[in-house]
KEROMI-123540 format. One line per field, with one value per residue (C-alpha): x, y, z negated; residue number from 0; residue in one letter. Coordinates in Angstrom, 2 decimals. Layout:
N
xx	X  ...
yy	Y  ...
zz	Z  ...
resi	NUM  ...
resn	A  ...
REM end
This chain:
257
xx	0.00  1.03  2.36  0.73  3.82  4.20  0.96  1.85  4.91  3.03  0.72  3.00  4.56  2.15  2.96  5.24  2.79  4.35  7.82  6.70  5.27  8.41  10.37  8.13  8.37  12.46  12.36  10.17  12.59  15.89  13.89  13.17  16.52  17.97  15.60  16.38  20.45  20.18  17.89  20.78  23.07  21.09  21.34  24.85  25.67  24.15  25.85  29.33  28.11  27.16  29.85  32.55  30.75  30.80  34.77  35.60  33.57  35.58  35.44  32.74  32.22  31.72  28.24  27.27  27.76  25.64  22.60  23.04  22.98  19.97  17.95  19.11  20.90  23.67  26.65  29.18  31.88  31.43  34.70  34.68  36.50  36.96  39.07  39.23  41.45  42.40  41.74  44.43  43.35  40.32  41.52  39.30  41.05  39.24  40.80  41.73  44.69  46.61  48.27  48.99  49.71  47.35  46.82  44.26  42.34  42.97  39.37  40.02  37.36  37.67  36.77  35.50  35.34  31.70  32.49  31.00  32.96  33.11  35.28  38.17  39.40  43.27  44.56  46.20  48.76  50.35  49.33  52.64  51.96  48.75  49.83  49.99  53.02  54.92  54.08  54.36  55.21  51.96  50.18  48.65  48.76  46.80  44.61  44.78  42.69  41.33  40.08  38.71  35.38  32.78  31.27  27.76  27.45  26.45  23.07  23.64  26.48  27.01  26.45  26.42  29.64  31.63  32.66  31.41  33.74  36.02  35.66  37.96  41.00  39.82  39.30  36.40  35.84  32.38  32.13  29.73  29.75  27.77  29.97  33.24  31.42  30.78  34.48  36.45  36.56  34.38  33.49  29.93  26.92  29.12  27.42  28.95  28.16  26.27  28.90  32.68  35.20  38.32  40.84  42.96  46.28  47.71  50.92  51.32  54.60  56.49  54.37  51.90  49.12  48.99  45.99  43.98  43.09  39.33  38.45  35.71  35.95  32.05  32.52  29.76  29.08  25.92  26.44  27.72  25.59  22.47  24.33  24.36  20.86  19.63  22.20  20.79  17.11  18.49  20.20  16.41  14.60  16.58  16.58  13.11  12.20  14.72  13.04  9.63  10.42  12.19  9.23  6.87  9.10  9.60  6.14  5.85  9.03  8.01  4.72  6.45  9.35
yy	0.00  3.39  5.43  8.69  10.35  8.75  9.87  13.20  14.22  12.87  15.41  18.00  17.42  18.72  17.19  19.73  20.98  23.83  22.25  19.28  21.92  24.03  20.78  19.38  22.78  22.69  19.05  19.87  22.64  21.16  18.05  21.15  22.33  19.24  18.28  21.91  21.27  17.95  19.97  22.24  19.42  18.10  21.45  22.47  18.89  19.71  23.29  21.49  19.03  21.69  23.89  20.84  20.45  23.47  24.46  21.36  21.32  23.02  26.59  28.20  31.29  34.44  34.64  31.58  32.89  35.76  33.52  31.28  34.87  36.34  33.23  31.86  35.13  32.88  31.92  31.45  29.61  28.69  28.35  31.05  32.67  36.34  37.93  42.00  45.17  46.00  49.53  49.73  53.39  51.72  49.61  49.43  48.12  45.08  45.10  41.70  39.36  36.36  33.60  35.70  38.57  41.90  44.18  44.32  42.18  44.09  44.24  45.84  46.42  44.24  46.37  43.33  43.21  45.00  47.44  46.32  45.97  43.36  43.79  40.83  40.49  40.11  38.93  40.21  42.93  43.36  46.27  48.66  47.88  49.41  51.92  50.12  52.45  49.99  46.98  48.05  45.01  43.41  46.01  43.70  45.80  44.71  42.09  39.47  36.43  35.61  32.15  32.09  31.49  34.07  35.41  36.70  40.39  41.36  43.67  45.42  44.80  42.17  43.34  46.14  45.59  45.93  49.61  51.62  51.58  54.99  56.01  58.39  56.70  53.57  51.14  48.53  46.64  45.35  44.68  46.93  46.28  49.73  51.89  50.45  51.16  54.46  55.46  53.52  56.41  54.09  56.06  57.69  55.28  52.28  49.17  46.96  43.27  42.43  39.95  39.38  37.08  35.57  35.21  31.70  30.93  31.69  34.08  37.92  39.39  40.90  38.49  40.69  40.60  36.82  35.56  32.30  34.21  32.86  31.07  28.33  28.10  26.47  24.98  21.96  21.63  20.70  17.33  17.83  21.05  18.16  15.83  18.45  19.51  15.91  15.22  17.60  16.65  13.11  14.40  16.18  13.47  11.33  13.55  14.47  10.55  10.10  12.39  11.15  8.07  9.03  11.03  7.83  5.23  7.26  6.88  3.77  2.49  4.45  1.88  -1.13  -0.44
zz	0.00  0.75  -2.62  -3.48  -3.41  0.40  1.47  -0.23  1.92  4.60  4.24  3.42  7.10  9.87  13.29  15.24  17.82  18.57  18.83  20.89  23.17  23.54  24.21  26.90  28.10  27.82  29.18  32.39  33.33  33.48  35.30  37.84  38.06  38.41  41.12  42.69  42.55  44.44  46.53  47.42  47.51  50.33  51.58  51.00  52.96  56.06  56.24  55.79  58.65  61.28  60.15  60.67  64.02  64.96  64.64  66.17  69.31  73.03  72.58  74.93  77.02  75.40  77.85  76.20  72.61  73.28  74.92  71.36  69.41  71.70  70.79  67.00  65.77  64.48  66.11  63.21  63.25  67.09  69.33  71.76  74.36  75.51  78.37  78.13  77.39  73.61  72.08  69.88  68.70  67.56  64.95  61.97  58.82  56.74  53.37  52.57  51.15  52.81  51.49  48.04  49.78  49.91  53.16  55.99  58.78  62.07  63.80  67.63  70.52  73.51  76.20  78.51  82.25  82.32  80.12  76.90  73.96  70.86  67.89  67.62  63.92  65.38  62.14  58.71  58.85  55.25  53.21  54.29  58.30  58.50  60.65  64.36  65.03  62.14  64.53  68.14  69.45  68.60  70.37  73.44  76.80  79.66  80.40  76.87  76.50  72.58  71.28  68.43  66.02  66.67  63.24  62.62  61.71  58.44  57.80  54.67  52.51  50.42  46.80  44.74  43.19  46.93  47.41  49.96  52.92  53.09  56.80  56.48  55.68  58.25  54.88  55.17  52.24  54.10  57.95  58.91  62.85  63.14  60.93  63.23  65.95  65.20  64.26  66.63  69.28  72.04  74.80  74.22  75.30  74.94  74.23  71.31  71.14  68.10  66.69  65.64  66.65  64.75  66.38  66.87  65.34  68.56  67.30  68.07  69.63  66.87  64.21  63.68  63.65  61.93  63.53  62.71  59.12  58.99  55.84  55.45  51.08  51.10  47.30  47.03  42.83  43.60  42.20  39.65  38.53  38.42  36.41  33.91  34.13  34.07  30.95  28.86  29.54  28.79  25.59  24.65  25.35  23.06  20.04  20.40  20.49  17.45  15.59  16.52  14.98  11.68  11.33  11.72  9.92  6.69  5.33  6.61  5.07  2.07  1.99  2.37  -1.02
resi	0  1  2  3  4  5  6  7  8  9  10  11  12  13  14  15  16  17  18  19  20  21  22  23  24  25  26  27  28  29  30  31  32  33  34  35  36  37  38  39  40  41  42  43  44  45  46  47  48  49  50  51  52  53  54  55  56  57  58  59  60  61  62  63  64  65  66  67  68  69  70  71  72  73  74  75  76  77  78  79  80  81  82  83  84  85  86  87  88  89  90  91  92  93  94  95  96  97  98  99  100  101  102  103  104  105  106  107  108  109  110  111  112  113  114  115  116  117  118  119  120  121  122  123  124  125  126  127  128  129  130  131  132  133  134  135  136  137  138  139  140  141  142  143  144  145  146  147  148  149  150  151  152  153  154  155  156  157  158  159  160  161  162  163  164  165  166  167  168  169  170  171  172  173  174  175  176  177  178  179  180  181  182  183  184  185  186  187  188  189  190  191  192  193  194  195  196  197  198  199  200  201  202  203  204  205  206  207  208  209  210  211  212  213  214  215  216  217  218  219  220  221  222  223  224  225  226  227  228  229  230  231  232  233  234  235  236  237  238  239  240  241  242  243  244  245  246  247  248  249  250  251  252  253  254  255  256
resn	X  X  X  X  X  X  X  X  X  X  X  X  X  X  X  X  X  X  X  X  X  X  X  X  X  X  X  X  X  X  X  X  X  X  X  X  X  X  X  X  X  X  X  X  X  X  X  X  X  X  X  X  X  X  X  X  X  X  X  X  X  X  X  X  X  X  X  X  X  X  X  X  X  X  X  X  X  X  X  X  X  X  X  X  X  X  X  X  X  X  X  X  X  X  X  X  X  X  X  X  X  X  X  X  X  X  X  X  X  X  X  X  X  X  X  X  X  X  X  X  X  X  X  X  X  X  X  X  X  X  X  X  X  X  X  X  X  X  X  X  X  X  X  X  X  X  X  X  X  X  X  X  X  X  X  X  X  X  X  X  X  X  X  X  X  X  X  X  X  X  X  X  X  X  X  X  X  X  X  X  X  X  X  X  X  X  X  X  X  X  X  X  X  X  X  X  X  X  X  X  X  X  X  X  X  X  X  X  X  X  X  X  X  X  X  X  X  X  X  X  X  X  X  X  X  X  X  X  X  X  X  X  X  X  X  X  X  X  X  X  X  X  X  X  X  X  X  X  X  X  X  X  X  X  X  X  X
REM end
């Protein structure tokens, strides 16, 4: 028989409504963001796929990249090819860093053969050879040919912790295709494709600029980011149904001394 004491603490001890409530509550969303990582794991894999694909497919004409653009509005990371005139006085400076080292991406218009333009990210010049007159010999005259990956343009920039480019002193810490545009000294009218291009690892006269400077960094936690989730819904679950028990064996042990 159950003691009076027993049946006393019993009813001293409400069942935790309010608590079993919040931990369903708990339980259901790291269940959700669990599910939502191995969603984006899913996701994340197929990117990695196409991207892989993509870089590692025959490089295609630039008219080709442009039909892709025209209908998708995404051409990144697709080999291209390009055949035009370099503005050197149009270089717009990306600030960037390479291989430890801190300086600038080189982006130049392409004046192609009907006049248009597109913006080739040559390479990385180091920080002290901004100036073109430092690196002469990399200055491309005449007719130049550019593999590469064409990039998509960006819309607004990134986030609010990336200063605003300084047009003045030709410093872009965002590519915005219409701000180069606009102070690269094209001829008035001219028409600027809506896209970049890296350029290949083919080397510069004089070393600079260093091309082949495009970096695919896609980091895929995914995995590992829903291990957690599910672990600690795991690691709920069992202390909720721990304490779910203690809670019903202690009377009942109580009744049976």
């Amino acid at each position: 028989m159950t003691t009076p004491a027993a049946e006393e603490r019993a009813e001293r001890r409400p069942f935790p409504y309010v608590a079993a409530f919040l931990a369903i509550l708990v339980f259901a969303a790291l269940i959700a963001l669990g599910t939502w990582q191995v969603e984006r794991l899913h996701w994340k894999e197929g990117l990695l796929a196409t991207i892989d694909q993509r870089i590692h497919s025959t490089p295609r004409p630039l008219s080709e990249i442009e039909r892709l653009f025209a209908e998708k509005h995404d051409v990144e990371y697709w080999p291209v090819t390009a055949k035009g005139t370099f503005l050197h006085s149009g270089e717009r400076h990306f600030l960037a860093t390479w291989k430890g080292d801190s300086g600038f991406n080189v982006y130049t218009p392409l004046k192609l053969d009907d006049g248009r333009y597109i913006f080739v990210n040559r390479g990385f010049v180091p920080y002290a050879r901004k100036d073109p007159a430092t690196r002469p010999q990399g200055q491309v005259e005449g007719e130049a040919m550019v593999t590469g990956l064409a990039r998509n343009p960006l819309v607004e920039k990134p986030s609010f912790i990336v200063p605003e480019n300084d047009l003045r002193k030709n410093v872009f810490y965002w590519k915005d295709l219409s701000a180069m545009t606009a102070t690269a000294g094209l001829p008035a009218g001219a028409k600027v494709l809506p896209f970049f291009i890296d350029a290949g690892a083919a080397p510069n006269s004089g070393g600079l600029p260093i091309g082949g400077v495009t970096v695919i960094d896609l980091p895929n936690n995914h995995f590992q980011y829903a291990l957690t989730w599910y672990g600690l819904a795991l690691v709920l679950l069992v202390v909720a149904a721990t304490r779910l028990r203690n809670r019903w064996r202690g009377p009942h042990e109580e009744s049976g001394s």
